[in-house]
FIKOLZA-1660 file (N, C-alpha, C; in steps of 0.1 Angstrom, whole numbers, plus 5000, padded with zeros to 4 digits):
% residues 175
   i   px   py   pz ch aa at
   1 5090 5065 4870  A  X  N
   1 5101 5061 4878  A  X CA
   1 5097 5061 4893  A  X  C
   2 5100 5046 4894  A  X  N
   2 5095 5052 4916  A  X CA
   2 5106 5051 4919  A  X  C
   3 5108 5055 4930  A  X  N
   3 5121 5061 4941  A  X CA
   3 5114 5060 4958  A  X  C
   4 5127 5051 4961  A  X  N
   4 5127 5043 4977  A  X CA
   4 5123 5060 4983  A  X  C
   5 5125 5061 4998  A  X  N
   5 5123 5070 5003  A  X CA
   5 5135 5072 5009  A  X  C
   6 5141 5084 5011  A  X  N
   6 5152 5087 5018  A  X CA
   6 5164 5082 5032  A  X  C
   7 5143 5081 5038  A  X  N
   7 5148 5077 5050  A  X CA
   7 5141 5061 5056  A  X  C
   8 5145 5055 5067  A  X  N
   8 5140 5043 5069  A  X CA
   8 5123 5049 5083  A  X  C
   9 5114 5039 5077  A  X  N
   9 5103 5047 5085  A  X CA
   9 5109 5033 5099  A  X  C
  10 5105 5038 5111  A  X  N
  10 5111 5034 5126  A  X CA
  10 5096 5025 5127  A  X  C
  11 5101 5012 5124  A  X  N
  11 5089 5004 5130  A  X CA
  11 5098 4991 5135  A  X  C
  12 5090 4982 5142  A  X  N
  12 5095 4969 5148  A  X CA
  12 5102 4965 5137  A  X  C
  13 5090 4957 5127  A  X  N
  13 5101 4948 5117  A  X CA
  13 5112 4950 5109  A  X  C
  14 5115 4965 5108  A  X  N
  14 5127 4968 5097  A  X CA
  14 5136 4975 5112  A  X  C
  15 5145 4970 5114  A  X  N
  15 5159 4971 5120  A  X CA
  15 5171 4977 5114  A  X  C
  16 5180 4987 5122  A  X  N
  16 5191 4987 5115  A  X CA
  16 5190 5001 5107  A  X  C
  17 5203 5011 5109  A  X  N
  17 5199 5025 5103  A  X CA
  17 5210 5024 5084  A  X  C
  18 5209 5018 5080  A  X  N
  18 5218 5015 5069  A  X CA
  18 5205 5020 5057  A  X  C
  19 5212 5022 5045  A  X  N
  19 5206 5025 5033  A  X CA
  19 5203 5012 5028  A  X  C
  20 5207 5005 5030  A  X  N
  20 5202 4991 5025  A  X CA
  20 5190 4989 5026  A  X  C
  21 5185 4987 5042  A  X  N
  21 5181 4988 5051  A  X CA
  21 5164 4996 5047  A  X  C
  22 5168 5008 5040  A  X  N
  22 5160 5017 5033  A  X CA
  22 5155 5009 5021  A  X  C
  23 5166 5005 5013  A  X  N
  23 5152 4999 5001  A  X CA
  23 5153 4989 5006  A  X  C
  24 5159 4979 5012  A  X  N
  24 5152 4968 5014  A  X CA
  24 5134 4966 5020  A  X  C
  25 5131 4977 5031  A  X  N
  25 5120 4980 5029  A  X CA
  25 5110 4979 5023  A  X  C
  26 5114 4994 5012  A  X  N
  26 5107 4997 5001  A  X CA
  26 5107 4984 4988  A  X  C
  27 5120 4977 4987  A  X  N
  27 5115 4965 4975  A  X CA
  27 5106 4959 4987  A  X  C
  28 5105 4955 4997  A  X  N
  28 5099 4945 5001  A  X CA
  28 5085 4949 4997  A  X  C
  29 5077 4959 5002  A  X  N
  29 5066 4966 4998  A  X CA
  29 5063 4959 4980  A  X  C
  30 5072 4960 4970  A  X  N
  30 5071 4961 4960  A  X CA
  30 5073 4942 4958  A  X  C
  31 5074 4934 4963  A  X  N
  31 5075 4925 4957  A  X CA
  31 5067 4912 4967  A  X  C
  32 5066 4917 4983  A  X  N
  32 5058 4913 4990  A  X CA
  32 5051 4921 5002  A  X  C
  33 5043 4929 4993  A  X  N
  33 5034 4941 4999  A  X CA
  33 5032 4937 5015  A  X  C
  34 5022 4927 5009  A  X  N
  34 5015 4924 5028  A  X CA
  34 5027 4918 5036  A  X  C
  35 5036 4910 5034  A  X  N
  35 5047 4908 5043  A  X CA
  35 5054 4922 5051  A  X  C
  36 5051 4930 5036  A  X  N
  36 5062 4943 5043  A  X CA
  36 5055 4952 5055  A  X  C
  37 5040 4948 5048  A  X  N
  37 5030 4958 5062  A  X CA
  37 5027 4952 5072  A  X  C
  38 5030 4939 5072  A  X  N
  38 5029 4931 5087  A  X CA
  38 5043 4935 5095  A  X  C
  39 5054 4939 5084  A  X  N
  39 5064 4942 5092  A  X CA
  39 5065 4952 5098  A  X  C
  40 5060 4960 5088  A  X  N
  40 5056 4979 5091  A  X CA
  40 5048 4977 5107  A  X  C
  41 5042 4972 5106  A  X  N
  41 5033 4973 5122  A  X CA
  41 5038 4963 5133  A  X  C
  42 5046 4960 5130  A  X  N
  42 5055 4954 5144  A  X CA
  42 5051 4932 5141  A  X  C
  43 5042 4934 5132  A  X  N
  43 5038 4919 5135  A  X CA
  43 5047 4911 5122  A  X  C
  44 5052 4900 5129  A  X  N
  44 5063 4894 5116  A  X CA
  44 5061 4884 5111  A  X  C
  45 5042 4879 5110  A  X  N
  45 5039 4874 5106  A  X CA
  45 5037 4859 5110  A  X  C
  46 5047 4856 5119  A  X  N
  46 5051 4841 5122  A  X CA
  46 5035 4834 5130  A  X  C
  47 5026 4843 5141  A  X  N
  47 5020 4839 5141  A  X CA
  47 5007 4842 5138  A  X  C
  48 5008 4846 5122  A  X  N
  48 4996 4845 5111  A  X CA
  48 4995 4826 5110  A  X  C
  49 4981 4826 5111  A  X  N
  49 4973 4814 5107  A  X CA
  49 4975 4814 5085  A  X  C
  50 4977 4806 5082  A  X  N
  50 4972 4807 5065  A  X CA
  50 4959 4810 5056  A  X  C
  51 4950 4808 5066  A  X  N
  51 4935 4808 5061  A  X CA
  51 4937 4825 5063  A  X  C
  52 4939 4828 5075  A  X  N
  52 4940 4845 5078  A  X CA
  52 4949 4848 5070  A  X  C
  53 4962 4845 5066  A  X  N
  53 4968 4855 5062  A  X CA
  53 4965 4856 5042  A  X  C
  54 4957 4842 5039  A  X  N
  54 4949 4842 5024  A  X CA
  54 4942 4853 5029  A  X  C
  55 4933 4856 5034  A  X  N
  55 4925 4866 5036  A  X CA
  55 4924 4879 5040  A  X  C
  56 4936 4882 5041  A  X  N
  56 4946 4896 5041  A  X CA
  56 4947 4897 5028  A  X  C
  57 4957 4886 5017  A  X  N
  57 4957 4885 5008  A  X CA
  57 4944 4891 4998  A  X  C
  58 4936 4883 5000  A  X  N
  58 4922 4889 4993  A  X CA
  58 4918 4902 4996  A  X  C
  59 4922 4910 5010  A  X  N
  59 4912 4923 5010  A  X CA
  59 4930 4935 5003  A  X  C
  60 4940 4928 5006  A  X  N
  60 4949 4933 4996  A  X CA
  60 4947 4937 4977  A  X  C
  61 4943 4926 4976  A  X  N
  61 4935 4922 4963  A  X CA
  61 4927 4935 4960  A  X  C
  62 4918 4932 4966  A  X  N
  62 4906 4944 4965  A  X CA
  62 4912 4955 4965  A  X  C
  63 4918 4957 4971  A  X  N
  63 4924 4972 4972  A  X CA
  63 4934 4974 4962  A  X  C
  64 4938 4969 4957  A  X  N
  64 4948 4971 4947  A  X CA
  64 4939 4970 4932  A  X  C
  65 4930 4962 4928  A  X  N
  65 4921 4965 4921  A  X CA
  65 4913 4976 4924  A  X  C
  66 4908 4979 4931  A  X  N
  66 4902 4998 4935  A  X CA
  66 4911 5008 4930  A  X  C
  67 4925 5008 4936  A  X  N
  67 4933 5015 4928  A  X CA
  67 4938 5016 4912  A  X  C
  68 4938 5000 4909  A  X  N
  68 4937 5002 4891  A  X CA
  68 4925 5007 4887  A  X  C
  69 4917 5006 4890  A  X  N
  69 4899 5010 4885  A  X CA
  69 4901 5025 4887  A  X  C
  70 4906 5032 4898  A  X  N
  70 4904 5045 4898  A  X CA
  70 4919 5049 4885  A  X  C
  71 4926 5045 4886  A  X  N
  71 4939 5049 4876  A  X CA
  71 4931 5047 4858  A  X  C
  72 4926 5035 4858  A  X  N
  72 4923 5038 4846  A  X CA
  72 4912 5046 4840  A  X  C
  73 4905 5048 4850  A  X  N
  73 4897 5059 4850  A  X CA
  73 4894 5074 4851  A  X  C
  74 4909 5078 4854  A  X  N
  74 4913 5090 4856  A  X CA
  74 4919 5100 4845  A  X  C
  75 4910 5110 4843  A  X  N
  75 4916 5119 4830  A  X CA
  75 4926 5126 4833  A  X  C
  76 4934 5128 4850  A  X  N
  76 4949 5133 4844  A  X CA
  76 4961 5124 4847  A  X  C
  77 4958 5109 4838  A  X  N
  77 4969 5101 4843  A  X CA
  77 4982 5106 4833  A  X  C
  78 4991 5107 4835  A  X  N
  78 5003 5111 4831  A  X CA
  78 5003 5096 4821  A  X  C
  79 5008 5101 4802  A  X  N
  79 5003 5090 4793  A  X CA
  79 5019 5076 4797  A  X  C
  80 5028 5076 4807  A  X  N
  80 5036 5069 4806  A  X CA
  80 5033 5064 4816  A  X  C
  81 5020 5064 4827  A  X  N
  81 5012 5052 4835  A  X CA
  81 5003 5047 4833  A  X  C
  82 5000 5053 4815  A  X  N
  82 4990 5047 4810  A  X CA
  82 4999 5033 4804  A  X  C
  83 5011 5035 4799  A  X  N
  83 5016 5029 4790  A  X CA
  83 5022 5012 4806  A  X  C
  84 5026 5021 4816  A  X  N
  84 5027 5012 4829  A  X CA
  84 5014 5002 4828  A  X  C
  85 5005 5007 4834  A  X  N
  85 4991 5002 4831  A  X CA
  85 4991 4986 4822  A  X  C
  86 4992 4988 4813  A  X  N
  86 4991 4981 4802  A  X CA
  86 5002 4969 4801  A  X  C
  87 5014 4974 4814  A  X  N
  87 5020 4958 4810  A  X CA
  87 5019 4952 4828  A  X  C
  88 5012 4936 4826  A  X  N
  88 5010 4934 4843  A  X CA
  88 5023 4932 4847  A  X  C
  89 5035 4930 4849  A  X  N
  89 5042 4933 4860  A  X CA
  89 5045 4945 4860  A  X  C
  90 5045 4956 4855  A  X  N
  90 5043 4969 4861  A  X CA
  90 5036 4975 4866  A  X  C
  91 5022 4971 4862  A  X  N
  91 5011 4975 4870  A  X CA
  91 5008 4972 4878  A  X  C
  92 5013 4955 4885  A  X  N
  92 5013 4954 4898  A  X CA
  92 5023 4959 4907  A  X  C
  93 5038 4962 4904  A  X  N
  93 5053 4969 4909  A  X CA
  93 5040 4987 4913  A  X  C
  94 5034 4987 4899  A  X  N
  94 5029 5003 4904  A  X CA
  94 5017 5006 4917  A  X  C
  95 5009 4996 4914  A  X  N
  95 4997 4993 4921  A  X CA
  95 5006 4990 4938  A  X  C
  96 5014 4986 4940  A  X  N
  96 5022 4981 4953  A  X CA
  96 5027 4992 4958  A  X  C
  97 5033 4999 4946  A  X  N
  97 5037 5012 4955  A  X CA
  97 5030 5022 4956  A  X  C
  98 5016 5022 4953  A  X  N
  98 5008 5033 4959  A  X CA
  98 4999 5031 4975  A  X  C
  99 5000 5011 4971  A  X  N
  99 4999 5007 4988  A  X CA
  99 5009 5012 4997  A  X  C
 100 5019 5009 4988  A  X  N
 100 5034 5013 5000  A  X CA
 100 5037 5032 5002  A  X  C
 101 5032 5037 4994  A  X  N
 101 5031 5054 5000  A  X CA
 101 5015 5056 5005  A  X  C
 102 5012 5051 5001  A  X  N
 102 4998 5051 5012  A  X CA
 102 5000 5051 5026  A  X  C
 103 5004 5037 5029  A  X  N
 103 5008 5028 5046  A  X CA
 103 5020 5037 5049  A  X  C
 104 5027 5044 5041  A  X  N
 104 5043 5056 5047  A  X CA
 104 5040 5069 5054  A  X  C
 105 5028 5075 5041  A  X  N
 105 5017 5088 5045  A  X CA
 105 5011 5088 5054  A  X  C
 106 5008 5077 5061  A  X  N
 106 4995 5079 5071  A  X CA
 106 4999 5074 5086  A  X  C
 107 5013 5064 5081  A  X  N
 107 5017 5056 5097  A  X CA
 107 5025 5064 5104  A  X  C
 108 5019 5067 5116  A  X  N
 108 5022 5074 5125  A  X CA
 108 5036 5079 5128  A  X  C
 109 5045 5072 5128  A  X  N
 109 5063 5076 5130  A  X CA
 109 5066 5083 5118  A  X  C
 110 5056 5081 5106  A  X  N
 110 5062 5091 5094  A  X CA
 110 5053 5101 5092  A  X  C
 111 5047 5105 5098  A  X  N
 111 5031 5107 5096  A  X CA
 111 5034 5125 5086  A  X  C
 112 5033 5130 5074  A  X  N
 112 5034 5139 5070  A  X CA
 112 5049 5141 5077  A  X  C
 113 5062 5134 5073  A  X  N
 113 5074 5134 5071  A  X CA
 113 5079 5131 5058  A  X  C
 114 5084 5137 5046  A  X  N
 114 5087 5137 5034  A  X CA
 114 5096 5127 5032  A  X  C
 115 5107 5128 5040  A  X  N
 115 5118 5120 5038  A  X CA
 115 5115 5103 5038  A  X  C
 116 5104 5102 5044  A  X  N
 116 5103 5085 5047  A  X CA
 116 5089 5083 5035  A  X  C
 117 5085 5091 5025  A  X  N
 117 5076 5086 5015  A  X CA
 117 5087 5084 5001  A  X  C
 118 5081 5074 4997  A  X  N
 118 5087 5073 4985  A  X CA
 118 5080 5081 4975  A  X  C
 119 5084 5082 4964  A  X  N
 119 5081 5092 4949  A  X CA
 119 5082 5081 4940  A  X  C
 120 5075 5093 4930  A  X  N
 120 5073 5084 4917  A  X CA
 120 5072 5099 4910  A  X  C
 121 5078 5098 4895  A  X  N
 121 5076 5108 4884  A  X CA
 121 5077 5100 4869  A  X  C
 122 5066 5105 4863  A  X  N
 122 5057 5122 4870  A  X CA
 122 5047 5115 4880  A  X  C
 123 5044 5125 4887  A  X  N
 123 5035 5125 4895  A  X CA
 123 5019 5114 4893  A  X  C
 124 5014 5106 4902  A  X  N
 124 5000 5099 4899  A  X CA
 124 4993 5109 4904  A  X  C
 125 4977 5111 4898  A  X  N
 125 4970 5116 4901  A  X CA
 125 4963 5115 4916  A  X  C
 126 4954 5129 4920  A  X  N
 126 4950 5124 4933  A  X CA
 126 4942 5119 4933  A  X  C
 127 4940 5115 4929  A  X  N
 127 4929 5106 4935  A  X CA
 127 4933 5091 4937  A  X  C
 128 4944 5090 4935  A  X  N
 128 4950 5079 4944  A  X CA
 128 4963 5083 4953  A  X  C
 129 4963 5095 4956  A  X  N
 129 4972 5101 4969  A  X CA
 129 4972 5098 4979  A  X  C
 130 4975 5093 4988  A  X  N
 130 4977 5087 5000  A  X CA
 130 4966 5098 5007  A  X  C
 131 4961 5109 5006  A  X  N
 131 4956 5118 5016  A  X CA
 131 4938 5112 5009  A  X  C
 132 4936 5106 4997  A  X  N
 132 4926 5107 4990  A  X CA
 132 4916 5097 4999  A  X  C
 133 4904 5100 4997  A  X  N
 133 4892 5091 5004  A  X CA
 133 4894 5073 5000  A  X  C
 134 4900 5075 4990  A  X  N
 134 4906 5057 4984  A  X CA
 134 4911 5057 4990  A  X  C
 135 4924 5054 4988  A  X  N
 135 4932 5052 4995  A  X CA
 135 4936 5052 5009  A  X  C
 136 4928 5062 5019  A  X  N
 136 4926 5058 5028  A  X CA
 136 4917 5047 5033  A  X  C
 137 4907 5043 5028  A  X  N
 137 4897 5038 5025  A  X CA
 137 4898 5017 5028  A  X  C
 138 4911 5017 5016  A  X  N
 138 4919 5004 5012  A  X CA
 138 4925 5003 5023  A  X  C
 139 4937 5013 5026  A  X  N
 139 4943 5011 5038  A  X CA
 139 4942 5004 5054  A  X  C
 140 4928 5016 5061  A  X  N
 140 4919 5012 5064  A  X CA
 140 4912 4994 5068  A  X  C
 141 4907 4994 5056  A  X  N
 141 4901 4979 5051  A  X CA
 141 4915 4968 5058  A  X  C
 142 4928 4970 5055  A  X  N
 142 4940 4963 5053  A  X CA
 142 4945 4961 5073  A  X  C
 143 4944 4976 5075  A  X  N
 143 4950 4978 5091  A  X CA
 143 4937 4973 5102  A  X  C
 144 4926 4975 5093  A  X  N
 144 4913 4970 5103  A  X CA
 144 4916 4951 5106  A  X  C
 145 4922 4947 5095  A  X  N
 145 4924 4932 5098  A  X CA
 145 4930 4928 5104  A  X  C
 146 4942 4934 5105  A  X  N
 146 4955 4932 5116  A  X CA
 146 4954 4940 5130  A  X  C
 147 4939 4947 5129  A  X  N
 147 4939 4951 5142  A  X CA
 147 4954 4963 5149  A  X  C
 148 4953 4974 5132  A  X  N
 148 4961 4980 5138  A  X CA
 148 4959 4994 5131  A  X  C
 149 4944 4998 5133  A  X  N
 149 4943 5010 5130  A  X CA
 149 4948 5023 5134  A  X  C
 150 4952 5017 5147  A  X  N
 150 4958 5027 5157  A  X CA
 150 4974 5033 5158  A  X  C
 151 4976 5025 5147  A  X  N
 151 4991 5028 5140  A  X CA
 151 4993 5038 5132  A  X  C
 152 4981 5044 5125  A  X  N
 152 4979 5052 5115  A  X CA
 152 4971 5062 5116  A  X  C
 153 4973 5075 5110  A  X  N
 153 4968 5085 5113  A  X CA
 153 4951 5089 5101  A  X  C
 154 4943 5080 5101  A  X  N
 154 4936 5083 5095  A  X CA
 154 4925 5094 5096  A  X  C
 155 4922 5101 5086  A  X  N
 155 4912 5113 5085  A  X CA
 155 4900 5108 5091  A  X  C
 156 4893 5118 5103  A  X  N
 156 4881 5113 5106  A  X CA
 156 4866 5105 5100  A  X  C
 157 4869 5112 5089  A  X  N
 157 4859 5105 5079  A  X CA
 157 4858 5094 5071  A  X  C
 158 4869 5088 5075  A  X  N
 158 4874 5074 5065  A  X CA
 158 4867 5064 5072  A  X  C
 159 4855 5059 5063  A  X  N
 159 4850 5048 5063  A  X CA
 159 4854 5036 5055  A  X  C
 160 4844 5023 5052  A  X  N
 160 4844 5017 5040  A  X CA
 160 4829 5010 5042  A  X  C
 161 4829 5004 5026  A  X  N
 161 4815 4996 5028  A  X CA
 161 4819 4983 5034  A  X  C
 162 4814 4973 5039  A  X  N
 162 4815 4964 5043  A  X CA
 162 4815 4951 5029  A  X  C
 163 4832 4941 5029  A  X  N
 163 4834 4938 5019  A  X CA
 163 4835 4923 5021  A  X  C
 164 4829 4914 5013  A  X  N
 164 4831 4899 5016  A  X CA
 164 4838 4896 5010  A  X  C
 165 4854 4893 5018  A  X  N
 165 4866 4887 5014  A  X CA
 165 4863 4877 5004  A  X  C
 166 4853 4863 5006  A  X  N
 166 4852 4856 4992  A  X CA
 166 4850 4862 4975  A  X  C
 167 4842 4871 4979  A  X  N
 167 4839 4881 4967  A  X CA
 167 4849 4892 4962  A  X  C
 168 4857 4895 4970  A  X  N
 168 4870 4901 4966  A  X CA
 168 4878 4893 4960  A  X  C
 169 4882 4880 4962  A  X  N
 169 4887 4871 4957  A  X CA
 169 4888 4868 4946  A  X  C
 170 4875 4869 4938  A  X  N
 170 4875 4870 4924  A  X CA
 170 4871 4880 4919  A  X  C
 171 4874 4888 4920  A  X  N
 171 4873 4901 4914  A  X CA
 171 4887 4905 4907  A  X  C
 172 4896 4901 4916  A  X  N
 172 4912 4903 4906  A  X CA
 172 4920 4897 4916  A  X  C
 173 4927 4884 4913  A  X  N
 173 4926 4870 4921  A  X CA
 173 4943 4875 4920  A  X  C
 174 4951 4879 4907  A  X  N
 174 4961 4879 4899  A  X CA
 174 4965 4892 4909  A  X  C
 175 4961 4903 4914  A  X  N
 175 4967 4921 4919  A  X CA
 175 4979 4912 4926  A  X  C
% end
């Protein structure tokens, strides 16, 4: 089960203190990820180019394939995200909202504030925790494009390899 987060995290694009307001957010995250994180960082997208914003799209991709790769590969996945796993609109709804508690965990106005992450039970493993070297990692990769690293509280160590958006592309075109 995932669950919105309590509270609305305070950024430019999401306006307005209502509960609505709250999942509207959070589904946005879930059904148009990278819309919702251009909103999350103040930018509304209007003046994304299309070739750029395919290309958000694609290092999105990658990252959300990184995350299935580590989930399927993890010996303490709880057996009812295995069973998620296995059907694709779930696995992408799941795969979205570990982008979307990732970008909640780390962005500075919520930064290690409980009330503005969303949940899921049972619990995913860490290694795809928002605090985990992945997931920071993806993130990272995502906020370096929009030139908005500086939004987010990332761990000093968080690197990445250097990834060619064409080659991510096909790697999992469908995330």
């Amino acid at each position: 089960m995932l669950l919105s987060p309590s509270c609305r995290s305070s950024s430019a694009g999401f306006s307005g203190d209502s509960v609505r307001q709250i999942g509207s957010q959070f589904t946005m995250f879930l059904t148009a990820p990278l819309q919702a994180f251009c909103h999350l960082i103040g930018n509304n997208g209007v003046d994304i180019d299309r070739d750029t914003y395919n290309k958000a799209e694609e290092l999105l991709s990658l990252s959300l394939n990184e995350w299935a790769t580590t989930l399927v590969a993890s010996s303490s996945l709880h057996p009812v995200w295995v069973e998620v796993l296995g059907d694709p609109l779930l696995r992408r709804l799941l795969l979205r909202f570990i982008f979307c508690r990732a970008a909640h965990s780390i962005f500075k106005p919520t930064y290690h504030k409980v009330d503005f992450l969303p949940t899921c039970t049972p619990p995913l493993p860490e290694s795809v925790d928002a605090e985990s070297m992945l997931s920071q990692c993806c993130l990272l990769r995502v906020a370096s494009f929009f030139g908005a690293t500086n939004q987010f509280s990332f761990s000093e160590v968080t690197t990445w390899p250097e990834v060619d958006v064409e080659e991510a592309a096909v790697v999992n075109p469908s995330i």
